[in-house]
C-alpha positions, 0 to 999 in steps of 0.5 A: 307169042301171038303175031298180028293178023293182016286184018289186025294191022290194017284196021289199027293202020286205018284207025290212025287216019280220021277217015279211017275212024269215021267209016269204022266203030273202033277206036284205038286206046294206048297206054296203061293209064287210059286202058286201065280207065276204059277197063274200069269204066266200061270193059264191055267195049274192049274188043282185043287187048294186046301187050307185050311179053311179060307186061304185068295184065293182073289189074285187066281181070278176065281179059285175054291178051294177046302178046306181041312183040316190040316191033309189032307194037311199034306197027299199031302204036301211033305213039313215038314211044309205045307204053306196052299196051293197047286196046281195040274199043268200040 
């Protein structure tokens, strides 16, 4: 299992805040729903994918994850209740 880097947590820390999005290119993309959107879409723009063990990826064809724990999950999510999933995009 992968852990996040520093870098990783504090850009997704950054991106919870409006400041933090407007002085950067990426936004946050949370849950399965909205992920497999932004997938089938424009899967150019997915930048880092991060899941946790054992979550079932077969829909995200060709894209690495990177598998976390639920407490990391909980670091970058800034929902109450992570779904499991969660995309860097651009």
């Amino acid at each position: 299992m992968k852990n996040l880097t520093n870098e990783e947590r504090a850009l997704f820390m950054s991106l919870h805040r409006r400041h933090g999005r407007r002085n950067s290119n990426f936004c946050v993309c949370e849950g399965l729903r909205f992920c497999r959107e932004i997938y089938s879409l424009r899967p150019d723009l997915v930048r880092k994918a991060f899941c946790l063990k054992g979550m079932d990826t077969g829909f995200f064809k060709g894209l690495a994850f990177s598998e976390i724990s639920e407490a990391e999950l909980g670091e970058i999510s800034h929902t109450v209740n992570p779904q499991g999933i969660v995309f860097l995009v651009e």
